[in-house]
C-alpha positions in Angstrom: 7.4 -9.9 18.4 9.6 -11.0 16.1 13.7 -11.4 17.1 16.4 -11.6 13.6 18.4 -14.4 14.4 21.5 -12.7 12.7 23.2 -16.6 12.9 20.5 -17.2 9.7 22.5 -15.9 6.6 20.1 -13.6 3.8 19.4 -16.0 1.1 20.8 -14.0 -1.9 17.8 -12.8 -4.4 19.7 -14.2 -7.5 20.1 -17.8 -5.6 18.4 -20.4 -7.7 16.2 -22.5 -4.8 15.2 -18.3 -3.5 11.2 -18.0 -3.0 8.4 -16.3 -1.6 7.4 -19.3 -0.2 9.8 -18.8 2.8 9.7 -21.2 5.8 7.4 -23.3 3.4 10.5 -23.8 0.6 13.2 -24.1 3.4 10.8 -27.4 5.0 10.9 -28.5 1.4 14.5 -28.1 0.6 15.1 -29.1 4.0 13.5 -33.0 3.7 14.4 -33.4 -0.2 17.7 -31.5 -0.9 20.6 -33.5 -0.3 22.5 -29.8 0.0 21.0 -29.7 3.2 19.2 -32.7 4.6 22.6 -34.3 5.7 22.9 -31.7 8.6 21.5 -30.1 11.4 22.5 -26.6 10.3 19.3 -25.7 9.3 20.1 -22.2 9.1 21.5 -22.0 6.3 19.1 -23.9 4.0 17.9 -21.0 1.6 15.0 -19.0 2.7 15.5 -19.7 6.1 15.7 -15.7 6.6 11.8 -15.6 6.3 11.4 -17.5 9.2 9.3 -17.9 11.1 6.2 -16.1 9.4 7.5 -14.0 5.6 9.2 -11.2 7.1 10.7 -10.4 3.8 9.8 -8.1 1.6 8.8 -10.4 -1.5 7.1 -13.1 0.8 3.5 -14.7 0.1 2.9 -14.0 4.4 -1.0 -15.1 3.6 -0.1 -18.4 2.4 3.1 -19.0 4.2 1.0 -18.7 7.5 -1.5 -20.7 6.4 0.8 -23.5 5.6 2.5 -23.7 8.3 -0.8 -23.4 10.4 -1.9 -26.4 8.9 1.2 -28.3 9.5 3.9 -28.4 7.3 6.8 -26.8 9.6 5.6 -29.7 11.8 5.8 -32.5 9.0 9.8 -31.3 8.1 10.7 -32.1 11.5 9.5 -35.5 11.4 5.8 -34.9 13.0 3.5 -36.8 11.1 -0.5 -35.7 9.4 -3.6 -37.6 11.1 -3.3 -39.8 7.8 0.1 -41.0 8.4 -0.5 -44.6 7.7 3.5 -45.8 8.9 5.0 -45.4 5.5 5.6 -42.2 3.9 5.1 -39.0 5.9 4.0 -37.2 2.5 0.1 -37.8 3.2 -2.8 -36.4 0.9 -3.2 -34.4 3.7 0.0 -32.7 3.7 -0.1 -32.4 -0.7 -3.3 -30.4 -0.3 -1.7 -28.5 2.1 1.3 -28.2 0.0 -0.8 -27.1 -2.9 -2.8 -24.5 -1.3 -2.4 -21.4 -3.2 -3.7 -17.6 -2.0 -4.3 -16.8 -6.2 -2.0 -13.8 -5.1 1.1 -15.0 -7.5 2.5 -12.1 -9.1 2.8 -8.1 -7.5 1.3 -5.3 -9.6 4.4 -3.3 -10.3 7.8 -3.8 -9.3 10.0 -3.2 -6.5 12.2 0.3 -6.4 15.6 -0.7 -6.4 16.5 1.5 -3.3 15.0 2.1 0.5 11.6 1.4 1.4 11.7 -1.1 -1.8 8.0 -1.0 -2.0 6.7 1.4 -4.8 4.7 3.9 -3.3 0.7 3.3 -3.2 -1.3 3.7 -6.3 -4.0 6.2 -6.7 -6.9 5.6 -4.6 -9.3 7.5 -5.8 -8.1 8.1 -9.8 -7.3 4.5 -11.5 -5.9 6.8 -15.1 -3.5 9.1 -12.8 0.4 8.9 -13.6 1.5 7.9 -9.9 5.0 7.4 -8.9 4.7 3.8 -9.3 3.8 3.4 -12.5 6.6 5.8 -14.2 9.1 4.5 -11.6 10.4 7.7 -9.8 10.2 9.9 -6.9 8.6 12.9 -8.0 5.9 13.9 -5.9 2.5 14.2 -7.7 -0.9 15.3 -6.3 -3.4 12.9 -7.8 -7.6 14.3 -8.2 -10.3 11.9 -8.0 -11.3 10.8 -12.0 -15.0 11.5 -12.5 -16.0 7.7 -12.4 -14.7 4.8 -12.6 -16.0 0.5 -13.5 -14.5 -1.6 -10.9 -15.4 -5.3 -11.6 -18.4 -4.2 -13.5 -19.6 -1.9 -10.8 -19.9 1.7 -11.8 -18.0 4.1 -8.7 -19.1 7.7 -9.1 -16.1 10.1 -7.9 -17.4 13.0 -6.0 -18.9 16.3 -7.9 -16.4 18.4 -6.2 -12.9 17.8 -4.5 -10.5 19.8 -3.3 -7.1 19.8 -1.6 -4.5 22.2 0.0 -0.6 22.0 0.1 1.8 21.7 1.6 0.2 21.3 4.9 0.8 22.4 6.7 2.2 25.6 4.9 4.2 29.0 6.1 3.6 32.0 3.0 0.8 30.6 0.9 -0.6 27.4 0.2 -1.7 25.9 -3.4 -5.4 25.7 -3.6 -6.2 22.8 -6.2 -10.3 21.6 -7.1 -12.0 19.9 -9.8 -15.7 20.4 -11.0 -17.6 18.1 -12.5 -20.5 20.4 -13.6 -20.6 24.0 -14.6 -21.5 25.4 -11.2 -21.2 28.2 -9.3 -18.0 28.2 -7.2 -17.3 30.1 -3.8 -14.2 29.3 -1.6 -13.5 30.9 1.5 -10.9 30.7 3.9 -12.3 30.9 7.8 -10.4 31.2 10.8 -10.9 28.4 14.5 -13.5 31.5 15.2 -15.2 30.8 11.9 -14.6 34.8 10.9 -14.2 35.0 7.2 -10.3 35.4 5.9 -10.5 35.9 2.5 -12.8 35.2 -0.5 -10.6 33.2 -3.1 -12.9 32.4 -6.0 -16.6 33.5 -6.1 -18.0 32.6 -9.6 -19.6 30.5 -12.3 -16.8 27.5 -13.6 -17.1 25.3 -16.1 -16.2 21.6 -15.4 -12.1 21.0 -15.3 -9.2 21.0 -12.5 -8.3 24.6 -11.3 -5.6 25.9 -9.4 -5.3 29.1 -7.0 -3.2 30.0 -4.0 -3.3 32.0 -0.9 -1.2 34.2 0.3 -1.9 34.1 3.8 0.1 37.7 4.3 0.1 38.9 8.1 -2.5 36.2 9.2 -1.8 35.0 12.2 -0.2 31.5 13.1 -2.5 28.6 13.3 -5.7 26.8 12.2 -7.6 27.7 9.1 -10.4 26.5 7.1 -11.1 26.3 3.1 -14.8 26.1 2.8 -15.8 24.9 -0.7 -19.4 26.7 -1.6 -20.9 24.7 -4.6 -24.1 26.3 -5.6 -25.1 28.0 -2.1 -24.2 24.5 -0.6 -21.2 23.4 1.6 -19.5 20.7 -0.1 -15.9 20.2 1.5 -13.8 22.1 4.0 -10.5 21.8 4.9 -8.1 22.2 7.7 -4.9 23.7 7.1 -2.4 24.9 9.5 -0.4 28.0 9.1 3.5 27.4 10.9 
């Protein structure tokens, strides 16, 4: 469990000596800086705030625990490496240590300049869709798998059929949306908990592309309800919705 120690002050993002390095670059600053290593008011050396483990949103927590696993909150308080030969506590011990790096150095997008900070997930099943974090906004968008995708040289092959319901759970009707990747013949059904048939939706020959539908649930009852995808006489996908 971690406590905040609200008698640590935020070290401000435009500060000169901030980092992701967090307990790491306060035990640096902490032994070299001048600023700060004529008192015991630790607290207020910069970056203290990420103490003990990178609680803050831009911190490297991999290396940061690491480093300090191996020692180096340990060496800024005067505890000395195995190699600590009597004269300088800065050992090749503790520079490999200092020099460790995750090969994590820079995010993939940005942070949002409001509440949660964090952009919001990419994609993980379309690498080529227009998520919110890469235009920058809030906008809700549903993302379909991409047909296939090369990953490190590896070819992924997205499914021959997807679909997805929303919202979900829904009250009138709910949006129906499915992508084919062969020209196939399509059936989808909606079934209730007693698997009794609701409604046929689409029962037909489509060719590949992203289609849309929706059903209006009318006078059916409130509860649990399933959208059985039929590709060519075979049950690909079904899913639950819930009627409020």
């Amino acid at each position: 469990m971690l406590r905040l120690n609200m008698a640590v002050p935020p070290t401000p993002r435009n500060d000169p000596n901030f980092s992701n390095e967090g307990i790491v670059k306060a035990a640096v600053l902490g032994l070299t800086d001048p600023n700060y290593n004529q008192s015991t008011a630790i607290q207020f050396i910069p970056n203290m705030d990420g103490f003990p483990n990178g609680r803050r949103i831009e911190d490297d927590v991999t290396r940061i625990e690491l480093q300090a696993v191996s020692g180096i909150a340990l060496a800024a308080i005067g505890l000395p490496y195995d190699d600590y030969d009597g004269s300088s506590l800065v050992t090749p011990r503790l520079l490999k240590v200092l020099n460790y790096r995750t090969g994590v150095n820079d995010n993939d997008t940005s942070y949002r300049s409001h509440f949660p900070y964090e952009q919001l997930p990419w994609s993980g099943v379309d690498p080529t869709c227009s998520c919110k974090s890469k235009k920058g906004n809030d906008k809700d968008e549903e993302a379909l798998p991409a047909q296939s995708a090369t990953i490190s040289g590896a070819e992924v092959s997205a499914p021959d059929f997807f679909v997805s319901a929303y919202p979900n759970p829904f009250k009138g009707s709910s949006t129906i949306k499915y992508r084919v990747a062969t020209r196939s013949n399509v059936q989808i059904s909606v079934y209730d908990v007693s698997g009794n048939e609701i409604a046929i939706l689409v029962n037909k020959k489509q060719d590949p592309g992203t289609y849309s539908l929706q059903w209006n649930s009318g006078s059916a009852a409130h509860g649990i309800y399933f959208i059985n995808a039929v590709i060519n006489g075979n049950l690909k996908q079904s899913v639950r919705v819930s009627k409020q």
